[in-house]
N, C-alpha and C positions, 0 to 999 in steps of 0.2 A: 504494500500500500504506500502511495506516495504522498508527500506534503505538499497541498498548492496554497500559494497565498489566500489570506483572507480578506474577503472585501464586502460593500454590502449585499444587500439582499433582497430583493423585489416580490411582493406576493400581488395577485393578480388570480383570485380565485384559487384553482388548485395551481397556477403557472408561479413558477420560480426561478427566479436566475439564479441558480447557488455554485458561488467560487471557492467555497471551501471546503471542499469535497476531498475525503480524505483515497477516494478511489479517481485521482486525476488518468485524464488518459495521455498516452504517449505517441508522440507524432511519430506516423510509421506505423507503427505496432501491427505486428502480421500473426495472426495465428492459422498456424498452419494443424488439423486435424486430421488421423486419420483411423477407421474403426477397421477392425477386422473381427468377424464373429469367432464362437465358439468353433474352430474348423472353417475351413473355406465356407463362404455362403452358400452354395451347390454342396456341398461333397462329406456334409457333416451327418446326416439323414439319409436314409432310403428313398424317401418318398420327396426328400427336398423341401417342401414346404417351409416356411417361416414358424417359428415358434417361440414363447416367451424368454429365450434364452438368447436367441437371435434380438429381439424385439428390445429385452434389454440393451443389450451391448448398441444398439444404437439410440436411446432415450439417455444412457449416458454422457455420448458423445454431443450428442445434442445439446442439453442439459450443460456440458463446458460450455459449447461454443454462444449458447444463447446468454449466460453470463460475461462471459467475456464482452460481445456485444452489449449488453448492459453497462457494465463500467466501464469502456473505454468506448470515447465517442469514433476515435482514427482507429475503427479496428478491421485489417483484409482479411478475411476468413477466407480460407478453403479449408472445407468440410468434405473429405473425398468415401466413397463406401461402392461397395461393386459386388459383384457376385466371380464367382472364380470357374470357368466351363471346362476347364482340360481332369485328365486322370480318368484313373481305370472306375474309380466308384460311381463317376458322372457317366460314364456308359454303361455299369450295371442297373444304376437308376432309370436311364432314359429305354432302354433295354425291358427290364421290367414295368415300366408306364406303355409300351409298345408302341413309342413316338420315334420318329429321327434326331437325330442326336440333335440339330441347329433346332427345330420348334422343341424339343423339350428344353434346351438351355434357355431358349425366349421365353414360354410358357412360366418358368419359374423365377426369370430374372423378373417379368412381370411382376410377379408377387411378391417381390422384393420394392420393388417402386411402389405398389400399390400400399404397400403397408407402411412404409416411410412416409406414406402421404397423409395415410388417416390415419400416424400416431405425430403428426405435424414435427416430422424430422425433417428437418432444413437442411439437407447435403448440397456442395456446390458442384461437385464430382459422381458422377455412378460409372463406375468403370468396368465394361466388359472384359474379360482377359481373352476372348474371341474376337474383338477390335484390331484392327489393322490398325492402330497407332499402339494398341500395345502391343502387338505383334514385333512392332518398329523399333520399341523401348527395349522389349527383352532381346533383340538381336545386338542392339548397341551396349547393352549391359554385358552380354555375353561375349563381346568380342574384345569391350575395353579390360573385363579380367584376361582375358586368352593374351591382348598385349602386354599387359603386367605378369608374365609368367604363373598366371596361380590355379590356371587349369592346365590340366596335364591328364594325358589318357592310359588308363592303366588296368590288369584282370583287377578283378574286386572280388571279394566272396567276404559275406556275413549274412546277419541274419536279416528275414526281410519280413514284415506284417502286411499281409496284403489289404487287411481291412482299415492299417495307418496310414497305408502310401509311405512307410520310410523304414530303413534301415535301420535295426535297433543294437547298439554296445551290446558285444557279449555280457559290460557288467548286467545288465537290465535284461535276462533272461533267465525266465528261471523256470524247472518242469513240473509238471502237474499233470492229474490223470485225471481224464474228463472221458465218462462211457466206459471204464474199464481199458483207456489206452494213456499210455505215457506221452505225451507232447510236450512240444516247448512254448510257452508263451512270453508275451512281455509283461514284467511285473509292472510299467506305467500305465496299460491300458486295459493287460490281461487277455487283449488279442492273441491269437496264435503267430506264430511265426513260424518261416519254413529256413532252412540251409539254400540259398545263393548265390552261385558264382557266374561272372559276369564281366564280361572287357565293357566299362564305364568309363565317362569324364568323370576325372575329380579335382577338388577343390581346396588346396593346401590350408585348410581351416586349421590347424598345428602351427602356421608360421603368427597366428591371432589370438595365442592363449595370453600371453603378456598384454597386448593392448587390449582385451576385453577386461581383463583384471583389474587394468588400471582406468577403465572406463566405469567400469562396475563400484569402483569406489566415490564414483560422484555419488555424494549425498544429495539421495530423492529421485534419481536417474529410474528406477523402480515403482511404482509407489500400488501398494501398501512394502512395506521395508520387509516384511517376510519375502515376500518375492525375491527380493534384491539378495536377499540372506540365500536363499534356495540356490538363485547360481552364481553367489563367490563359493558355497559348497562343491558344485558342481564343478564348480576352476579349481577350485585350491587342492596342496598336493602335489606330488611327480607325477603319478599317473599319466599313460599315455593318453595325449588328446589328438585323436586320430582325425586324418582328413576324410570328406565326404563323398560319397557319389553325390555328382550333381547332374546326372543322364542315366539314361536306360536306355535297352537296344529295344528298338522300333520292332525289331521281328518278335520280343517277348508276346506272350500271348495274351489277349485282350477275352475275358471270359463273364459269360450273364452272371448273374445277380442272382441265386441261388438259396436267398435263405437270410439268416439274421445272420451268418458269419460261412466265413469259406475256409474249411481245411484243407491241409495240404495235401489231404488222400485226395478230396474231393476234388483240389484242382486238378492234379493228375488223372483224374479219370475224365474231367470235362476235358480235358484239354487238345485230342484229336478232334473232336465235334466241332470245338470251338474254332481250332485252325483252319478248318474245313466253313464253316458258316461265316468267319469271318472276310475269309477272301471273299465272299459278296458283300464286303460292308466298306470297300477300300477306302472310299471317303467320307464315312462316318470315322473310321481306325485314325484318318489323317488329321482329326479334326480334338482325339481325344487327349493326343500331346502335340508339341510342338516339335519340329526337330531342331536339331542343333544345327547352325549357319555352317553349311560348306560339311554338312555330313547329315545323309537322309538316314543313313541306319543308326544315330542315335536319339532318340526325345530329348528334350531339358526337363528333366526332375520337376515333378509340378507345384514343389513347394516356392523353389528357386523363381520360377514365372510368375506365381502366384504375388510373392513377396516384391516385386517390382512395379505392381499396379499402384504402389506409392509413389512412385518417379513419375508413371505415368498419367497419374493425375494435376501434376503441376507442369507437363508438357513437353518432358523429358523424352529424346533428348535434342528436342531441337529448340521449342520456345517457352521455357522456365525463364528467360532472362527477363521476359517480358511481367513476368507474374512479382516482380518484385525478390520480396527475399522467403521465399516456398519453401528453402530446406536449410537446415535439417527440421522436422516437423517439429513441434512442441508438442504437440499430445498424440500417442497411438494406443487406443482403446483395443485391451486382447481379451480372450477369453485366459482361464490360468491353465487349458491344456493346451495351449499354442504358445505358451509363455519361451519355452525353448527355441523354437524357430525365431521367436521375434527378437530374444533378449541375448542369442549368442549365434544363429548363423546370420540373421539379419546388419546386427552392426557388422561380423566380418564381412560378409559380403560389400558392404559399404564402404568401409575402410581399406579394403582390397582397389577399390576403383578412387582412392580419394578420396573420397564425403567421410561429412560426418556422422553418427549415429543418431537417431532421432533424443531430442533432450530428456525427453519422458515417455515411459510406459507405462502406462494405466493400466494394473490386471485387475480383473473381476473374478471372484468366486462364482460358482453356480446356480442354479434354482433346482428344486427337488418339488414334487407336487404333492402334498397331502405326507411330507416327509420320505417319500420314497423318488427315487431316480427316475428321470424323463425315461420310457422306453416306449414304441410304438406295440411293443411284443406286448406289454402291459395295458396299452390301451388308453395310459395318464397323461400323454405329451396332450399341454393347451395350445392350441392355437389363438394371436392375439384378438381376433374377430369373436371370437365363440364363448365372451366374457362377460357376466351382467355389468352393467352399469356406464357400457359404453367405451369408445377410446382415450377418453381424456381420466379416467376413472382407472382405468389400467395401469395409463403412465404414471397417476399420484403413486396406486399402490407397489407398482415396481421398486419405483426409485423410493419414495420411503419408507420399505421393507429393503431393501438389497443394501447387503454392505460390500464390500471389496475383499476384504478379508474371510469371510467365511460366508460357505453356503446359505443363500435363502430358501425360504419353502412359502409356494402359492399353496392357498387354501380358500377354496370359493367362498366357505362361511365365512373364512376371517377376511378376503376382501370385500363382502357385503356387509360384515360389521363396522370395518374401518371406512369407507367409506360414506358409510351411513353417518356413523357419529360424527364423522370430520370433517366433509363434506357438506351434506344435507342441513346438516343440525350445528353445529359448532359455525362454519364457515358461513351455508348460505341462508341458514334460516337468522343469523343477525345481520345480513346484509338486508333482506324481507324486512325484518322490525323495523330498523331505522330507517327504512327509506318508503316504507308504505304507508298508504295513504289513511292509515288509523293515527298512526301517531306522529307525521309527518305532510297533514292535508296539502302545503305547499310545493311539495318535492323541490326542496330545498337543500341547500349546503348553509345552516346558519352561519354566524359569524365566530370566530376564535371563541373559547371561555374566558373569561377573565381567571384573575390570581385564585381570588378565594375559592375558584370551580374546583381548583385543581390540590386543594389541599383535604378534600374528603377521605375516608379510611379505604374507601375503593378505588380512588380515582388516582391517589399518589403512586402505588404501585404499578399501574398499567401503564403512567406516565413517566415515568423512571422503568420500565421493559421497554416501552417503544423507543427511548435514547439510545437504549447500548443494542438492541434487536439487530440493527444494519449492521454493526460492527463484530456480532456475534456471528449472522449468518455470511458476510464479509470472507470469516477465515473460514468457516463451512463450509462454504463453497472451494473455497481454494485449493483445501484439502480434499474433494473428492466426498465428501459430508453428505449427501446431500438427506439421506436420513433426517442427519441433526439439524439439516435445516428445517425441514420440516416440524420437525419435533419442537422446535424455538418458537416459531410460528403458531402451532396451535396452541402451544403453553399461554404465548401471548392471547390470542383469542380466547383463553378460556378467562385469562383475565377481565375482559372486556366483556365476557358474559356476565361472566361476577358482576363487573362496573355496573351493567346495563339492569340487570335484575333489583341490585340494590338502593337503585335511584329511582325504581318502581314509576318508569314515564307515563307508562297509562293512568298512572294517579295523578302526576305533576298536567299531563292534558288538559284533566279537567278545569284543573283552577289558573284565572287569566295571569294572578299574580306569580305561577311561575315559569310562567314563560320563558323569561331568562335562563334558568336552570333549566329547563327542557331542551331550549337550545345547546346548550353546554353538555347534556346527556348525547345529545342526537351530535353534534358536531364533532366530539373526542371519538366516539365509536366510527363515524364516516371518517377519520383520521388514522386510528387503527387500522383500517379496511382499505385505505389508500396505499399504505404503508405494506401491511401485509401482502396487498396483492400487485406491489412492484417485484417485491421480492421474492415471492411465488411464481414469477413470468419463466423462469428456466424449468421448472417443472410441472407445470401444469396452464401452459402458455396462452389457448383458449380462454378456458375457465376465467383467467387473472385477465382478460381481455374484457368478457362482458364485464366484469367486478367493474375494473374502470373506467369502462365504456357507461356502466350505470352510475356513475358516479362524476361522470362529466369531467374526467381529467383527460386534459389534450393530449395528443399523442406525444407531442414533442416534449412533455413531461413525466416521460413515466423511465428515463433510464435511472440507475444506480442513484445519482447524488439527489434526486427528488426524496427519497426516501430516508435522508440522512438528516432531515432539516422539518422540522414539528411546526405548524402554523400558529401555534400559542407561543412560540419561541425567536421568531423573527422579527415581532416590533415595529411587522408593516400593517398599512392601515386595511382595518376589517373590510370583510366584502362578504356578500350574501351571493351565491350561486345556486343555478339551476338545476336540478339533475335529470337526468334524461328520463323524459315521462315512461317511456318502453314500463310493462310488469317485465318485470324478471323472475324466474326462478332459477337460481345460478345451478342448482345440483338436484336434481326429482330421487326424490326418496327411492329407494330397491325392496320392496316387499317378496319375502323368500318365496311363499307361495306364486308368486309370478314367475319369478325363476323357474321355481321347478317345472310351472306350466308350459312354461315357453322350452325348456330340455325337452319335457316327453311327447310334446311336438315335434321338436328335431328329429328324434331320435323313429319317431314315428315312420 
């Protein structure tokens, strides 16, 4: 937070010129974001569809960059997010939907856009990795490592998960007997794995153990700092740190979709069939990697293309110069089981070509549903559409339910009861009181309270929370909080409930002589509610729209430093405003019975 000079102060209904804003913005200032889900956005699922775990990881990035925009007025955003179309799981998938590989990628990229739209995620970038400009990026990425010596072609043999898409360390293997047969799996994912050898490109990721090390000790380069702890673990030590495949031979065989997992018996026995049915598939096969420039018989590793759609959303490599200063990114939102590719082959690969590593990486823990793991076998994966109370009602409860650090778990009951209380009844049923036409015949904004309003046993409290609120949710946000922002904010509101009860307005109505006080009832609550619902805009962006939109605060009033400055505190002269006649109902109550009406209909 920066210090700007102080100077006066103009009020003007709700408008305020305020220079003393301790969230000054910075000329320039470029935030560069970038989300990548739980797994590639294609290639994480069977059936591929979007789900609340997807849905998250982009309400968070959001949620950054809509704050950012808030307190800084010079702020360039690119907001980039994409879906990922290459790899073998994206032909199992488009294979078992019985589509061509190009309309199943479309079919689902769709639903990627669609969902970004009606949970009002503001991306500035959606990158196909099917694009001929990122086709353009990954040749030039791959060819500026091959000029710096760091690809080099060589046999490879270890273990390989075909349901990971990647090679797993012998340390990270370990056997288990599943059916009565002794296999190998990976103890990260508990995939199978098979024995493969293979003449591959590889990727001197060994000559990057020392600068990630020393990358890794930026304070906060991580954040939650368990993360960051996980791999200097991962680095520290002799231990060999082996380099990577970063290609596969094209002739490997490309096999359907067979099931919730593929064993290695099982490939082997699909595997003439498949050789056999694929040669009718030559340009679907060409379509499901990419090959390596100046060698058809090898693919680029889909992780490696995958992880470039960051470059190529800022125009790389030909007009990034134009986008200002795009890289290195400041925030890249992971899921915590992609934490690896982002947080030690991603910077090598970067550092290999020059650049530098993105400044931060944001990991997220998971969602669990009714406390048990997302599975489609299971029947519990939500989709973000098929949830009472709507899309904006989702995103409150996502974000505050989800922490970073450990697992959340959705629970329909518990997001119909949170909602409801915090929501409907806390949030918008005192936006209803103060502004309706029972206790506010004028649909008015009175004028400030005077001294004495503001020394009652209810009213000091709320007015001593609403001071340090900005400041509170301020570093909440900064730190990825966004929970405890929430949590600040309703505490606040319940204060104001308090306020508003104990001033009992329907009584003060009646009698002409107190008026005065009725206004100072009604004026401190529509203050609260100004307040609250600026800083409520990063997560629940709608909602805090009608709030202020009924409340007749101008647009060009509603960033960060409107919220830092109390209308009874500025010493400019009173003014009585309008508010916009519209009824509102900011949040319609969720009655379970409905719910479940409306399920056994679906389900019907």
């Amino acid at each position: 937070m920066l210090d700007q000079t102080a100077s006066a102060n103009a009020v003007v209904g709700w408008r305020r010129h305020v220079t003393n804003s301790n969230s000054a913005p910075r000329s320039g200032f470029a935030l560069t974001i970038f989300i990548e889900q739980s797994g590639h956005l294609l290639t994480n699922n069977t059936l591929c569809s979007p789900h609340i775990g997807h849905l998250y990881t982009a309400i968070v990035a959001d949620a950054i960059q809509r704050f950012e925009s808030l307190t800084k007025d010079d702020c360039n955003i690119i907001f980039s997010t994409g879906t990922d179309e290459h790899g073998i799981k994206i032909q199992q998938a488009a294979t078992q939907a019985n589509l061509p590989l190009p309309e199943y990628c479309t079919q689902v990229s769709n639903e990627y856009q669609k969902m970004f739209r009606d949970f009002n995620v503001n991306y500035t970038e959606f990158v196909r990795t099917t694009e001929d400009k990122h086709k353009k990026a990954v040749h030039a990425f791959w060819n500026k490592l091959k000029s710096k010596d760091y690809i080099y072609k060589s046999r490879y043999s270890g273990w390989y998960s075909i349901n990971d898409e990647t090679f797993v360390p012998e340390s990270h293997v370990k056997d288990e007997i599943r059916n009565g047969e002794k296999i190998k799996v990976s103890s990260e994912s508990g995939h199978i794995v098979e024995w493969t050898e293979e003449t591959n490109y590889m990727f001197r990721l060994s000559a990057f153990k020392i600068h990630l090390r020393n990358w890794l000790r930026t304070d906060g380069v991580i954040k939650p700092s368990k993360y960051q702890k996980q791999l200097q673990e991962f680095l520290d030590g002799d231990q060999y740190f082996p380099d990577i495949s970063i290609s596969r031979p094209s002739s490997r065989v490309h096999w359907a979709f067979r099931g919730k997992e593929i064993t290695a018996k099982a490939y082997h026995r699909m595997k003439y069939e498949e050789e056999n049915r694929m040669e009718k598939l030559t340009d679907v096969r060409l379509r499901t990697a990419r090959a390596v420039p100046d060698d058809n018989d090898q693919s680029i590793y889909v992780w490696l293309d995958a992880l470039i759609n960051y470059l190529t959303a800022i125009g790389y490599p030909d007009d990034e110069v134009q986008r200002g200063r795009p890289w290195p990114a400041d925030v890249q939102v992971v899921g915590k089981d992609i934490l690896k590719f982002h947080g030690i082959y991603w910077p090598a690969f970067l550092m290999a070509v020059g650049r530098s590593p993105p400044r931060r990486l944001l990991c997220h823990a998971h969602w669990t549903v009714d406390s048990v793991k997302m599975s489609k076998s299971l029947g519990n994966v939500v989709a973000p559409g098929s949830t009472p109370g709507g899309m904006e009602a989702l995103r409150y409860f996502l974000l505050r339910e989800g922490t970073m650090h450990s697992d959340a778990n959705y629970s329909e009951v518990k997001l119909v009861r949170t909602i409801n209380a915090e929501l409907a009844d806390t949030l918008g049923n005192l936006l209803s009181r103060c502004t309706g036409r029972a206790l506010n015949p004028r649909c008015e904004l009175p004028p400030p309270p005077r001294a004495e309003h503001l020394r009652h046993e209810h009213t000091a409290p709320l007015c001593e929370r609403l001071i340090t609120l900005p400041d509170t949710c301020y570093n909440y946000y900064s730190n990825y909080q966004f929970y405890k922002v929430v949590d600040a904010v309703i505490q606040t509101l319940h204060l104001a409930n308090l306020f508003f009860e104990s001033h009992k307005p329907w009584e003060l109505r009646k009698r002409i002589e107190c008026q005065t006080q009725l206004d100072a009832v009604l004026h401190i609550t529509m203050e609260t509610l100004r307040v609250c619902g600026i800083i409520l805009q990063p997560i629940i962006p709608e909602m805090s729209k009608k709030l202020l939109d009924k409340l007749s605060v101008p647009l060009d009033c509603r960033s960060w430093s409107y919220c830092e400055e109390l209308s009874w505190r500025t010493g400019a002269i009173p003014e009585i405003k309008r508010l916009s006649p519209e009824n509102l109902v900011l949040f319609q109550r969720i009655y379970s019975d409905k719910v479940h009406k409306k399920k056994a209909s679906l389900q019907s």
